[in-house]
KOLNUPA-474318 format. One line per 8 residues: number of its first residue (from 1); their letters; for each residue x, y, z of C-alpha. Coordinates in Angstrom, 2 decimals. Example, Ala and Ser with C-alpha at 12.3 -4.5 7.8 and 13.67 -1.06 7.14 Angstrom:
1	as	12.30/-4.50/7.80 ~ 13.67/-1.06/7.14
This chain:
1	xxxxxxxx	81.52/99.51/139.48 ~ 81.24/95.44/138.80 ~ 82.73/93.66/135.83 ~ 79.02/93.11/134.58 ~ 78.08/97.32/135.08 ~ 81.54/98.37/133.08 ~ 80.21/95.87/130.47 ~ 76.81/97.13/130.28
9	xxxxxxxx	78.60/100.93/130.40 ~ 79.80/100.23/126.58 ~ 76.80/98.78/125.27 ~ 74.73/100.96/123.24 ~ 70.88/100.31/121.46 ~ 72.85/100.58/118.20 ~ 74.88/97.53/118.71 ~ 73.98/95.42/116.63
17	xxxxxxxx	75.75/93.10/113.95 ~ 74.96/90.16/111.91 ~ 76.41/87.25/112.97 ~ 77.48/83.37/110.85 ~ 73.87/81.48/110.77 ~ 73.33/80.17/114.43 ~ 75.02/82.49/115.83 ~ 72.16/84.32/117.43
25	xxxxxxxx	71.23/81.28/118.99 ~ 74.17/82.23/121.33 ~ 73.67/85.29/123.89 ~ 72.91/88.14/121.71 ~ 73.41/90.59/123.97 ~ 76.92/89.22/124.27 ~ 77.20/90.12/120.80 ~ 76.11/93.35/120.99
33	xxxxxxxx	78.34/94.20/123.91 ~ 81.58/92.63/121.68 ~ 80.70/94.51/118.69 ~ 80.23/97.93/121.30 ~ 83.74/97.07/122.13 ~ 85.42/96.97/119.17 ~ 83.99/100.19/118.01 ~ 84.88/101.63/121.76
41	xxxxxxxx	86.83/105.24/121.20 ~ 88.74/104.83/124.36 ~ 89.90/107.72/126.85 ~ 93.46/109.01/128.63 ~ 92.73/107.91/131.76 ~ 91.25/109.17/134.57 ~ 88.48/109.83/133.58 ~ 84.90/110.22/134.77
49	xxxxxxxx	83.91/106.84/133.15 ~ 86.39/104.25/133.96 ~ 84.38/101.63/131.67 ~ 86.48/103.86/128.79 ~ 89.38/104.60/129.89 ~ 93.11/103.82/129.84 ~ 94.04/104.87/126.43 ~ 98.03/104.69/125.65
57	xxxxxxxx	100.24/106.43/127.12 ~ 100.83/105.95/123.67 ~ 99.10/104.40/120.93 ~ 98.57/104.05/117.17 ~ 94.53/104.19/117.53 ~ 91.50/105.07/119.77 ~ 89.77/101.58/118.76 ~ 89.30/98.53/116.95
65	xxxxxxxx	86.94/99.84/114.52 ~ 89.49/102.58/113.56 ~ 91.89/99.84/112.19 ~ 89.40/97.51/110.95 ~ 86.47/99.72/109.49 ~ 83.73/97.15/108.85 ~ 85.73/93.79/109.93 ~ 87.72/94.97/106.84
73	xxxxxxxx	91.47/95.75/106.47 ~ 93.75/98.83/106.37 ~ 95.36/101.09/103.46 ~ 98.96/102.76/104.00 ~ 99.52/106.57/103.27 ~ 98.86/107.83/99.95 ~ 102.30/109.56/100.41 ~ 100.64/112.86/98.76
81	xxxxxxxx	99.20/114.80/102.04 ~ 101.12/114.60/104.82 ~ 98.25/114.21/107.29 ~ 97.13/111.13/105.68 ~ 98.63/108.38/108.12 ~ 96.49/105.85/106.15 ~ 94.00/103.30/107.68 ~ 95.83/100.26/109.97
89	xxxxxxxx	98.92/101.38/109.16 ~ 101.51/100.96/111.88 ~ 105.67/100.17/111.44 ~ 106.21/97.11/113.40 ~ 110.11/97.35/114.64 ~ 112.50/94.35/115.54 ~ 112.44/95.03/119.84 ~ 113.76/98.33/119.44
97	xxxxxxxx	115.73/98.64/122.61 ~ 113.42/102.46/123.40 ~ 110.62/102.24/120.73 ~ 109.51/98.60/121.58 ~ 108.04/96.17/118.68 ~ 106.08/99.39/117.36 ~ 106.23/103.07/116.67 ~ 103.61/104.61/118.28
105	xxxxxxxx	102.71/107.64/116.35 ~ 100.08/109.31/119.48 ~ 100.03/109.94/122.74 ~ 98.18/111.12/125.11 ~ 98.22/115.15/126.43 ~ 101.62/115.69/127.70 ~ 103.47/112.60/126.18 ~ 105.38/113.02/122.85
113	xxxxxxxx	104.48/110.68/120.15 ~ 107.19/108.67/119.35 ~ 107.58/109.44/115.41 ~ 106.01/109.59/112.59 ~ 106.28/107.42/109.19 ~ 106.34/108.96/106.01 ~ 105.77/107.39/102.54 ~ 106.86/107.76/99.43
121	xxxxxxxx	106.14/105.64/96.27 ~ 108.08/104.38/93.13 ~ 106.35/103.43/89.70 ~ 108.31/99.95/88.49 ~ 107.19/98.96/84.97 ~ 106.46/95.17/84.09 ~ 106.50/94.35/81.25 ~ 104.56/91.20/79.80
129	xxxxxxxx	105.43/88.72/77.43 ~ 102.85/89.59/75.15 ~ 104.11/93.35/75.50 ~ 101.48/94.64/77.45 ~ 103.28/96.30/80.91 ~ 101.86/96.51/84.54 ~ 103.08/99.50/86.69 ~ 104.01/98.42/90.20
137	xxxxxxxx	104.78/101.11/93.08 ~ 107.59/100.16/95.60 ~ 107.25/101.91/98.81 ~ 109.89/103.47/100.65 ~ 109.63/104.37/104.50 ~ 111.54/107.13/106.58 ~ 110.85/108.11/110.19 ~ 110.92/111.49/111.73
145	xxxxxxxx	110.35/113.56/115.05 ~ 111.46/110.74/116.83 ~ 110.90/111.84/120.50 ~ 113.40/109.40/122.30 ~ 116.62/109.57/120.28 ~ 117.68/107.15/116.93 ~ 116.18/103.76/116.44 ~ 118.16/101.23/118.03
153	xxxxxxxx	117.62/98.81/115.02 ~ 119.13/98.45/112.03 ~ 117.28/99.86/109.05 ~ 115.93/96.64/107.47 ~ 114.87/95.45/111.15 ~ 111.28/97.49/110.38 ~ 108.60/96.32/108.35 ~ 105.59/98.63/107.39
161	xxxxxxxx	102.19/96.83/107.80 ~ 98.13/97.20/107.21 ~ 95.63/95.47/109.46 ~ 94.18/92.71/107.93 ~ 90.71/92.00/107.40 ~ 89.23/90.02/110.73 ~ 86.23/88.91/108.90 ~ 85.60/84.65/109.06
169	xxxxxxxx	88.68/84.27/111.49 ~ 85.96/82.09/114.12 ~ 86.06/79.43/110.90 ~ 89.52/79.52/110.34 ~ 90.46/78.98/114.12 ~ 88.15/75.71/113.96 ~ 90.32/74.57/111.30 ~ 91.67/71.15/112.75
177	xxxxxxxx	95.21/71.59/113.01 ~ 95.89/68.05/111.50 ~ 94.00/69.28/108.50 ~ 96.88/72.41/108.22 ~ 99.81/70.33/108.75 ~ 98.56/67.69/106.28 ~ 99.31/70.29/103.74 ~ 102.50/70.83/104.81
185	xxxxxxxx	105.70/70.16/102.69 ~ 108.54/71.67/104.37 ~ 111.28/69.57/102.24 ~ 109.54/70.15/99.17 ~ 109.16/66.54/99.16 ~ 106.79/66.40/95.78 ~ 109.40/69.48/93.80 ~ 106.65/71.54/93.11
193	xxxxxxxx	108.87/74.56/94.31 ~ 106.27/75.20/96.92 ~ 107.22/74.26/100.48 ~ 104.69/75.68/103.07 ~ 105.58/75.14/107.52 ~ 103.55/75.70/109.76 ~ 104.55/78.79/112.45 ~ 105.02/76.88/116.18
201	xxxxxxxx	104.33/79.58/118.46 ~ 103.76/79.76/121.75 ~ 100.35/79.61/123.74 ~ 99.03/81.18/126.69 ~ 99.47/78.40/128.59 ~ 103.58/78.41/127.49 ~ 102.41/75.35/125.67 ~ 103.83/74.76/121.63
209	xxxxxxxx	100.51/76.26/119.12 ~ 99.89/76.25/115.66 ~ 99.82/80.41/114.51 ~ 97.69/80.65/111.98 ~ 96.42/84.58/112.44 ~ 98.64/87.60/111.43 ~ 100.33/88.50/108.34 ~ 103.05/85.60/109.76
217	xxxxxxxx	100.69/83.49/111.53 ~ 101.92/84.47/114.94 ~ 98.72/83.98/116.72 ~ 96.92/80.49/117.68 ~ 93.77/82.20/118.42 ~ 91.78/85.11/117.84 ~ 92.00/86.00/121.34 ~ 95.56/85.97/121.08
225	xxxxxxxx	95.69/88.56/118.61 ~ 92.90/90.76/119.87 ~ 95.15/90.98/122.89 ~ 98.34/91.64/121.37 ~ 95.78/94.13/119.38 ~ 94.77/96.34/122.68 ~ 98.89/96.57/124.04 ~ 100.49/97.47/121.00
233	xxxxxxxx	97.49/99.43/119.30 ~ 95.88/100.60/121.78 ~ 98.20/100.59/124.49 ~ 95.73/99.27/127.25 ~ 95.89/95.80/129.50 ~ 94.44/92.75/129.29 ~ 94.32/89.34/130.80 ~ 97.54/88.00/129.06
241	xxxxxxxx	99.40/91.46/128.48 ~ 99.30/93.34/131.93 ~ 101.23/96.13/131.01 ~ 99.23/99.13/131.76 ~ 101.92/100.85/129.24 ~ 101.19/98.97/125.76 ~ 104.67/98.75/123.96 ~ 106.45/101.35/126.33
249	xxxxxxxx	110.05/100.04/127.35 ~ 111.93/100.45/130.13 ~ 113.79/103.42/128.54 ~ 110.15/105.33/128.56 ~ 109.87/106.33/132.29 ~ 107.56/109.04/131.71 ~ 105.39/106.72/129.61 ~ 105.20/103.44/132.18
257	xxxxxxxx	104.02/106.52/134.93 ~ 101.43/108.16/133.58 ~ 98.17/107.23/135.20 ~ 96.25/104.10/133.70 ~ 92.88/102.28/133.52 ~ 93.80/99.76/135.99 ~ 91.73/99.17/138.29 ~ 91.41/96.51/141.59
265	xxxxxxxx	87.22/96.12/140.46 ~ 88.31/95.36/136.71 ~ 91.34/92.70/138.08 ~ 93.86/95.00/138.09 ~ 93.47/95.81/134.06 ~ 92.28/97.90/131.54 ~ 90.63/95.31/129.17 ~ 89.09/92.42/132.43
273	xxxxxxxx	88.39/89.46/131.13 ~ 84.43/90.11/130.94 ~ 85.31/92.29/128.04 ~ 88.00/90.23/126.19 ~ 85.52/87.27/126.05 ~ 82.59/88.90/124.59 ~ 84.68/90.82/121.93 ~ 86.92/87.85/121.24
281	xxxxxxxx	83.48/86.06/120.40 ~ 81.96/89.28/118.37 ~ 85.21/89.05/116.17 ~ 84.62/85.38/116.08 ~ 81.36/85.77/115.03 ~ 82.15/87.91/112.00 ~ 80.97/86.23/108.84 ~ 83.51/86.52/105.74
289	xxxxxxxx	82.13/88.51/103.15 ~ 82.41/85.27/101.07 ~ 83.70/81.85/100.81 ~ 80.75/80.17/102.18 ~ 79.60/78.61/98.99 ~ 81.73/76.83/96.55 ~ 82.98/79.62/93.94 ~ 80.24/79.51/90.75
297	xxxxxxxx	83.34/80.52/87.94 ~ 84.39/76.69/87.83 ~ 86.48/77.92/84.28 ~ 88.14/80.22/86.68 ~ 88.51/78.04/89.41 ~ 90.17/75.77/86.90 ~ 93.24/78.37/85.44 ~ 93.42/79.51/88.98
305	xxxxxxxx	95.01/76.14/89.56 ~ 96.76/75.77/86.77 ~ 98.21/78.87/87.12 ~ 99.80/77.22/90.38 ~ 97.74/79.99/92.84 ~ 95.90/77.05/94.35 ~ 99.19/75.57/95.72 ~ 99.14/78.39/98.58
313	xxxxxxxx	95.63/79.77/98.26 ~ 94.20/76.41/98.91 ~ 90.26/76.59/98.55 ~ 88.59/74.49/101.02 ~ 88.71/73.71/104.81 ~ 86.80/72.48/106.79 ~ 85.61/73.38/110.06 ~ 86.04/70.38/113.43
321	xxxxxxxx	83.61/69.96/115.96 ~ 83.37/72.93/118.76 ~ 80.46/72.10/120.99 ~ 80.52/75.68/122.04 ~ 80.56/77.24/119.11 ~ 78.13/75.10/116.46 ~ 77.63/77.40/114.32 ~ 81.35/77.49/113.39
329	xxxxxxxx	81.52/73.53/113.95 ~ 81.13/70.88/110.92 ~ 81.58/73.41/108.14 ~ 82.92/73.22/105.07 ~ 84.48/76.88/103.57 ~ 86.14/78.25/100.66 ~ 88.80/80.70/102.36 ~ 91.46/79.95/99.77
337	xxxxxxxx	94.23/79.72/102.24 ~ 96.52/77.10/103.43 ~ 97.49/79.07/106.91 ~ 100.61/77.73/106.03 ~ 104.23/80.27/106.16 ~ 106.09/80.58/102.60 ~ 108.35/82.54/101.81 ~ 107.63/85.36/99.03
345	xxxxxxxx	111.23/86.59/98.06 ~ 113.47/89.64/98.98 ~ 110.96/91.94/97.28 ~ 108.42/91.38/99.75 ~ 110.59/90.33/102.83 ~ 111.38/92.15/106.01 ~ 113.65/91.90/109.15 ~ 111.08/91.45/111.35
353	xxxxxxxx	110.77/87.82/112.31 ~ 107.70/86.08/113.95 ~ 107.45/83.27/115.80 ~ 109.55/80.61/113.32 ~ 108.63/82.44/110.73 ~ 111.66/84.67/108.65 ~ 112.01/87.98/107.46 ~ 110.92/86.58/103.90
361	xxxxxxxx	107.91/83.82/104.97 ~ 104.51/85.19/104.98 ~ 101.14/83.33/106.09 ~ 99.11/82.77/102.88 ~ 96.10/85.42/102.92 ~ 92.50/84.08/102.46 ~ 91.43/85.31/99.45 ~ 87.34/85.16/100.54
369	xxxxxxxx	85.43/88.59/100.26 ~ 87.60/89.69/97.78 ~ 84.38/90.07/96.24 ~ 83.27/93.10/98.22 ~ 86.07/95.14/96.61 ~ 85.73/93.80/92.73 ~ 85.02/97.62/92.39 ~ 88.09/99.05/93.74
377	xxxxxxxx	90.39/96.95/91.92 ~ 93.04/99.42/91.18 ~ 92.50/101.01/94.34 ~ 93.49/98.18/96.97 ~ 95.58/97.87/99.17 ~ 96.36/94.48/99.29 ~ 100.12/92.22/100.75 ~ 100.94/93.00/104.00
385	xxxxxxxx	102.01/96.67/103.46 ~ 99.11/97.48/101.08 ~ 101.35/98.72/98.60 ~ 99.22/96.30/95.60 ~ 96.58/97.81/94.63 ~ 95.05/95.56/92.10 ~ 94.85/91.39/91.87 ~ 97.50/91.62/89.72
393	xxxxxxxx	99.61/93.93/90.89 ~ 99.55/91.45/94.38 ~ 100.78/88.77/91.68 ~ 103.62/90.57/90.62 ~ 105.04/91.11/93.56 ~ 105.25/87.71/94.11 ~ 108.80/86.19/94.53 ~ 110.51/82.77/96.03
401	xxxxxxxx	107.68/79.69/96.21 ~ 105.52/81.82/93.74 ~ 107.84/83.04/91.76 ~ 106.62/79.81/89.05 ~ 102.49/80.96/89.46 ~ 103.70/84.63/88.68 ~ 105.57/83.36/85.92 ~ 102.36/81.50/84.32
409	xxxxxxxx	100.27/84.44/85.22 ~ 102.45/86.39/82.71 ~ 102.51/84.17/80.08 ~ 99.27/83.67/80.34 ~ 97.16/85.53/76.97 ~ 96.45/89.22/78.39 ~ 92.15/87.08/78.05 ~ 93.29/84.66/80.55
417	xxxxxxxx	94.56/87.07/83.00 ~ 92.00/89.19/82.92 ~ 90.00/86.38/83.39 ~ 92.18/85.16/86.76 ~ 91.91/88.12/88.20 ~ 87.73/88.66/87.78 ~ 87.70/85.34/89.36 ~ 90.05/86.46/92.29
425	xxx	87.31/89.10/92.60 ~ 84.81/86.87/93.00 ~ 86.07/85.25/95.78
């Protein structure tokens, strides 16, 4: 079987997606093999259709779809039903010298998962100024039926996460990089209290790159994550991560020898490049579910910046010049994000670095389509371990740079802040 045949293989008359205006000017069929791709159930391998196989050894989910329903993000566990392992929801671990950089939770038929997560929720009241009270929940994690002996990190070197949403990431990567740094203040130069860096990472080429995808902005480039994505998800290879294995270590013999996707017609991998470049331009292709047009609440707009939000959540970019991608190119978009790191405080911090980025510093999260869930607010799952589930809830737990925006936000009449967050919701 050719490259081109075990492309074909995964395309089916269903795939089909709607794609950024001038988009379908491009290939289409391109784009319907991508979005077949990324809602791919993949197989243990062997099996009798190598264009699906190579699943694991072990693995935290059968596809891209399963973490990303939609192009949208991931929830954590309810902590109330035990089967419920949530949507996305994987506990990233500080190189583990067994378990790798993530606990796989599945494996295949006659490999041991590696543990499972289990979540359990505390109510912390906040009480406003004008003596109204929000009720926070503060997640706690514990792992069990760990299948290769005791972590080998210490207990704060974990750090629960949900996926993100991977809608309108083609825009942001077009973001000039100038135009990121520009925004910049490191030294806190101007005293606002709010001192975004950028996260230098390193490129596929070994060369210096600005991250700017990732709840730390560890990636440069969508492609980048989608391929850190299929190892550590997934556990399959691709053009930059070989390992037929995913995340297995050294310490996991039985895991690196179980039989693979590789094969010599696909280069020698799981994911061949054929594949990688079609999905890496489906995901590319994704429209946000806003942010295209400037926001119509200017009133809003207006106590969202003096409420100090906009410092972080800045609300335009605009999009350079790609000659092979014009429908991304020349573009100006309302993401309200800086893709800058800052760091949030001990309540939302971690011991999982990133790149440059600490424990504490998170990327700023676009705030466009948060529109599409104005109707579950209450029921979100928003920060990087989902544990907010309304707009203000997600401003509450804000600590360090923000701590002075969550401060306004609750002294702020109980009209205004109602009025923030519809806005928010807007987005």
């Amino acid at each position: 079987m050719t490259q081109s045949t075990r492309v074909a293989a995964v395309v089916s008359a269903a795939a089909v997606s709607v794609f950024l205006t001038g988009a379908a000017a491009a290939d289409g069929l391109d784009f319907a093999m991508g979005e077949a791709i990324f809602e791919r159930l993949w197989v243990q391998a062997p099996s009798s259709t190598q264009a699906a196989d190579g699943l694991g050894p072990l693995y935290n989910a059968r596809s891209c779809a399963a973490c990303h329903p939609g192009g949208g993000g991931g929830r954590p566990p309810d902590g109330t039903v035990p089967e419920d392992r949530g949507i996305g929801f994987v506990l990233r671990l500080g190189d583990d010298p067994v378990y790798g950089r993530q606990l796989q939770t599945l494996g295949t038929s006659g490999l041991a998962p590696e543990g499972q997560v289990d979540v359990t929720w505390r109510d912390e009241k906040v009480a406003f100024p004008d003596g109204s009270y929000a009720l926070l929940r503060r997640p706690a994690y514990a792992v069990r039926a760990l299948a290769y002996g005791p972590l080998g990190v210490a207990p704060d070197a974990v750090s629960a996460r949900v996926a993100p949403p991977v809608r309108g990431l083609g825009l942001l990567e077009r973001v000039p990089d100038a135009a990121i740094l520009a925004a910049a203040d490191p030294d806190d130069r101007d005293g606002d209290g709010v001192s975004g860096r950028p996260n230098r990472v390193a490129g596929y080429d070994g060369a210096p790159a600005l991250g700017r995808f990732g709840w730390k902005a560890a990636h440069p480039t969508v492609e980048s994550q989608n391929g850190e994505a299929f190892s550590l998800d997934v556990g399959m290879s691709s053009p930059h991560h070989r390992e037929a294995w995913g995340d297995c270590t050294a310490a996991q013999e039985a895991c690196r020898g179980a039989p693979h996707g590789d094969q010599p017609q696909f280069e020698g991998l799981e994911i061949p490049s054929s594949l990688m470049t079609v999905l890496t331009a489906y995901v590319e292709g994704l429209p946000p579910a806003g942010g295209l047009e400037p926001p119509a609440d200017r009133d809003g707009d207006a106590l969202f910046d003096r409420a100090g939000c906009a410092a972080c959540h800045r609300p335009v970019l605009v999009t350079g010049d790609d000659p092979a991608a014009p429908h991304l190119s020349n573009r100006t978009i309302f993401p309200y994000t800086d893709l800058l790191l800052h760091d949030l405080g001990d309540d939302l911090g971690d011991g999982v670095a990133a790149g440059e980025a600490t424990g504490r510093e998170w990327r700023t999260a676009p705030l466009w389509g948060m529109g599409r869930s104005a109707a579950e607010d209450g029921r979100l799952a928003l920060l990087h371990d989902g544990r907010a589930r309304s707009v203000a809830e997600a401003i509450l737990w804000h600590g360090g740079e923000a701590a002075a925006a969550r401060r306004r936000f609750m002294e702020m009449p109980r009209a205004e802040r109602e009025r923030l967050v519809r806005f928010v919701l807007s987005l």
